[in-house]
C-alpha positions in Angstrom: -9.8 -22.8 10.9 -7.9 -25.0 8.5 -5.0 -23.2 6.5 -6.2 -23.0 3.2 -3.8 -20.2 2.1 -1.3 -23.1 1.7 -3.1 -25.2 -1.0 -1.7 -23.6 -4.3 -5.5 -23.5 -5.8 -5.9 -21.1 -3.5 -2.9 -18.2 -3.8 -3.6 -15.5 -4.5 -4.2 -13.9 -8.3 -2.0 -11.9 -10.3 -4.5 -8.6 -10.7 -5.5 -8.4 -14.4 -3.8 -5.6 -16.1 -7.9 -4.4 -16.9 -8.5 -4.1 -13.0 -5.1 -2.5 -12.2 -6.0 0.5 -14.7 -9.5 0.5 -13.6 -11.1 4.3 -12.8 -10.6 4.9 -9.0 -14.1 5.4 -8.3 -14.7 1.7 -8.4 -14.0 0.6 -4.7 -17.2 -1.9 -4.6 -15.2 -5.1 -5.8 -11.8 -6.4 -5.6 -9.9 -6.7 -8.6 -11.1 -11.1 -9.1 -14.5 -9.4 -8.6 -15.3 -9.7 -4.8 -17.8 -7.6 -3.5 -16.9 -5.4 -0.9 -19.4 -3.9 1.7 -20.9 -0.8 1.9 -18.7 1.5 3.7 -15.5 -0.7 4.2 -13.2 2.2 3.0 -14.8 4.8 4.9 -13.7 2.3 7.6 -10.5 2.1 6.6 -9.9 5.7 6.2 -11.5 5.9 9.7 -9.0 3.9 10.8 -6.2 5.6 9.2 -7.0 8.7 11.1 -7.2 6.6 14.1 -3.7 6.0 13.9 -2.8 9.9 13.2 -5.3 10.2 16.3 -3.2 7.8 18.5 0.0 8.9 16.9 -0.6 12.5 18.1 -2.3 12.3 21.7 -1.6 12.3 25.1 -4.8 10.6 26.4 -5.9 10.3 30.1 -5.9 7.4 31.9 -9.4 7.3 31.9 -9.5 7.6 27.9 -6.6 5.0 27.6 -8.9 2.7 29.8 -12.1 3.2 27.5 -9.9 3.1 24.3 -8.5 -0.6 25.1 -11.9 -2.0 26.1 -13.7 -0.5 22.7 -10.5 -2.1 20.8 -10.3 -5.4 22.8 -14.0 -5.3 22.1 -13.6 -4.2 18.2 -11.1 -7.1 17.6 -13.0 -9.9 19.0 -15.6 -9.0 16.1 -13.5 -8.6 13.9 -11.7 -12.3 14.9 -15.2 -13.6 14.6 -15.0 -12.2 10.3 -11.5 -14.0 9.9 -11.1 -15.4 5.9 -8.3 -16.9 4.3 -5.6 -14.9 2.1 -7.5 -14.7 -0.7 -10.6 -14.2 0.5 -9.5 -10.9 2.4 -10.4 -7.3 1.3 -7.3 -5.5 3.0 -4.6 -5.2 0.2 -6.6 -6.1 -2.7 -8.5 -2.8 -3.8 -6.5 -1.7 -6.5 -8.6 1.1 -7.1 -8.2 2.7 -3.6 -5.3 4.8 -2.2 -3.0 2.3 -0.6 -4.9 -0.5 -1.6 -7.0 -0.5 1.9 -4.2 -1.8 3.8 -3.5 0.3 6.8 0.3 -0.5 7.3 1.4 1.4 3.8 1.0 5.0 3.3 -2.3 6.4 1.4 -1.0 6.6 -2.5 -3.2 8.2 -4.7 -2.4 7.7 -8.2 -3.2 10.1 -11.0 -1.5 8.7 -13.7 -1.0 5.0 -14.7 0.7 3.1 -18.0 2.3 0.0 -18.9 6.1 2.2 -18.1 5.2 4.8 -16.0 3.1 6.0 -12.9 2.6 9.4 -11.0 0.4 10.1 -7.9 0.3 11.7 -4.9 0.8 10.8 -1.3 0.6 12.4 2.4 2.2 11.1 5.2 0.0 11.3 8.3 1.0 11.5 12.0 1.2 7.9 12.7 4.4 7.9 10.2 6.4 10.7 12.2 10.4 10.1 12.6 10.6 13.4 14.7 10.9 16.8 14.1 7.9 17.5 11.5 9.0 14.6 9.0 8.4 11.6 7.6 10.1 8.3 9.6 12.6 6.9 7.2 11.9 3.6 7.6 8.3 4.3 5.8 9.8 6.0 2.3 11.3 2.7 1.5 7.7 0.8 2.5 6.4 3.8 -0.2 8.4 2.6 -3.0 8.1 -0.7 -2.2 4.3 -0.6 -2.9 4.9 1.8 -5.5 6.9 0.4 -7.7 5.3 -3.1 -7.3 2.4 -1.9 -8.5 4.2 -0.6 -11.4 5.8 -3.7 -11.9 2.6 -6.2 -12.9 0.9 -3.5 -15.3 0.3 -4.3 -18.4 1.1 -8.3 -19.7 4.0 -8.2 -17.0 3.1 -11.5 -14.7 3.2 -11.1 -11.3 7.0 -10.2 -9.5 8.7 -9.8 -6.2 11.3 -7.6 -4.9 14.4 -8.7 -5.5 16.7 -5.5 -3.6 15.5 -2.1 -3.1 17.7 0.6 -3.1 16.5 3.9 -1.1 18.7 7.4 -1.4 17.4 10.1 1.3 18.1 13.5 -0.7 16.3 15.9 1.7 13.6 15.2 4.7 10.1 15.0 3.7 7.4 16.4 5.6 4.8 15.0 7.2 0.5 16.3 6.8 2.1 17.5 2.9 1.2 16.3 -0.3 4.1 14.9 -1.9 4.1 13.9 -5.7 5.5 10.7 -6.8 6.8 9.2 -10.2 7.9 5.4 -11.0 9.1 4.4 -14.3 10.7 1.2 -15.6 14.1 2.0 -16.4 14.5 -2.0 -17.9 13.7 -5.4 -18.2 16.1 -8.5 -18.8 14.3 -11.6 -18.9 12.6 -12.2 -15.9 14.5 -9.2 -13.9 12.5 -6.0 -14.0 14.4 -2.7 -13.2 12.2 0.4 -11.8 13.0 3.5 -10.7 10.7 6.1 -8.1 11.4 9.8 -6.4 9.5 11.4 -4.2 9.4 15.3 -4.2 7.9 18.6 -1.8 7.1 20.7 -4.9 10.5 21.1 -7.1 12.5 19.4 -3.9 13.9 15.9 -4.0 13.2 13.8 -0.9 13.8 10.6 -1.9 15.0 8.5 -5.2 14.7 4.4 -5.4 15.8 2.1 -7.4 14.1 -1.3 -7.3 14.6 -5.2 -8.8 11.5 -7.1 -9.0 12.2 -10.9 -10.1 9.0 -12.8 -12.2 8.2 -15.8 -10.5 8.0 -19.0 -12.2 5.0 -21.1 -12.5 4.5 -22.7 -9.1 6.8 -19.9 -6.9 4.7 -17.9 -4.7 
C-alpha cells in the first residue's frame, strides 16, 4: 500500500465548525461527509467493553487460548479493510462519545459553544490505576481530547497542543459519571489558552490548563 497520508492533498480536514456542533444523534457520516456503516459504533462500544472485559478477568487457559485465535483471526480482517488517514472512521465521528477511537475515554458532551463545553465522562475498567480509580496517566489523555475539541469551534482553524498542564486535586473513580467543563480562558494571536476540571459531584479531581498553537498554512 503506497503512503498516501504523506501527500499534503491528502491530510486530513480541519472539521467545519457546522459538523463539530452537529446533534449527537448523527453517527451515519463523518464530519467531510463519509458514510459510515451500519453498526460501526455499536462495534466500537462493543469493543470498549471488551477492554473493561479484559481489564477485569482472570481467564483460563483455555479461554486465553480461544480469545487469541478469535483476535489473531479478527485482525487479519480487519488488515484486509486498511485505508489511509483520511479515509479512516476511528477518530473522526465528532458526533459520537470519544469520537470512536478506542484509546481515549468515552466523552459525552451535553453542552457545546464557540468558549465553552460541558459533558460527561465514565472511566471504565480498562483505565484502572489501582484501588477503585482512575490511572492518572488517562486524566491528562481526557483533557487533551477535551480541550482540543474546544479549541477548533467556531471560525478557530485547526491547532495543536503546545504544553498541557495537569493538577490531580483528589482521585477519581472509576464505573462513575464524572462531569466535565472546558472554557477558553484566551487567545493571543495564534496561541490559544483553555482551561478544563473534572469533578465527582461538587468534588474536584482534576483541573488543566492547556496551549494549543494554530498551525500555519502548510504545518500539519
Amino acid at each position: 500500500m503506497s503512503d498516501e497520508s504523506s501527500d499534503p492533498s491528502r491530510l486530513e480536514p480541519v472539521a467545519p465548525a457546522a459538523i463539530v456542533r452537529t446533534d449527537a444523534s448523527i453517527t451515519d457520516r463523518t464530519w467531510d461527509g463519509a458514510p459510515v456503516p451500519e453498526g460501526y459504533t455499536d462495534m466500537i462500544d462493543g469493543l470498549r467493553e471488551l477492554l473493561d472485559r479484559v481489564a477485569a478477568a482472570s481467564p483460563s487457559a483455555d479461554l486465553v487460548a480461544s480469545t487469541t485465535k478469535t483476535v489473531a483471526e479478527l485482525n487479519d480482517r480487519l488488515a484486509e479493510c486498511e485505508v489511509p488517514e483520511p479515509d479512516q472512521l476511528s477518530g473522526r465521528l465528532i458526533t459520537v462519545p470519544g469520537r470512536a477511537q478506542l484509546a481515549v475515554p468515552a466523552l459525552y458532551i451535553d453542552e457545546l459553544g464557540d468558549e465553552h463545553m460541558t459533558g460527561r465522562v465514565t472511566f471504565g475498567r480498562h483505565f484502572l490505576g489501582s484501588n477503585g480509580v482512575v490511572h492518572g496517566g488517562a486524566i491528562p489523555l481526557l483533557f487533551d481530547d477535551l480541550l482540543g475539541r474546544l479549541a477548533i469551534v467556531g471560525d478557530r482553524p485547526r491547532s495543536r497542543t503546545a504544553s498541557l498542564h495537569t493538577d490531580y486535586r483528589s482521585v477519581a473513580p472509576i464505573d462513575r459519571t464524572l462531569l466535565v467543563a472546558a472554557r477558553v480562558d484566551r487567545q493571543e494571536g495564534r496561541k490559544i489558552f483553555l482551561r478544563g476540571t473534572l469533578h465527582d459531584g461538587d468534588r474536584l479531581c482534576a483541573e488543566a490548563e492547556g496551549l494549543f498553537v494554530v498551525l500555519r498554512e502548510g504545518q500539519q
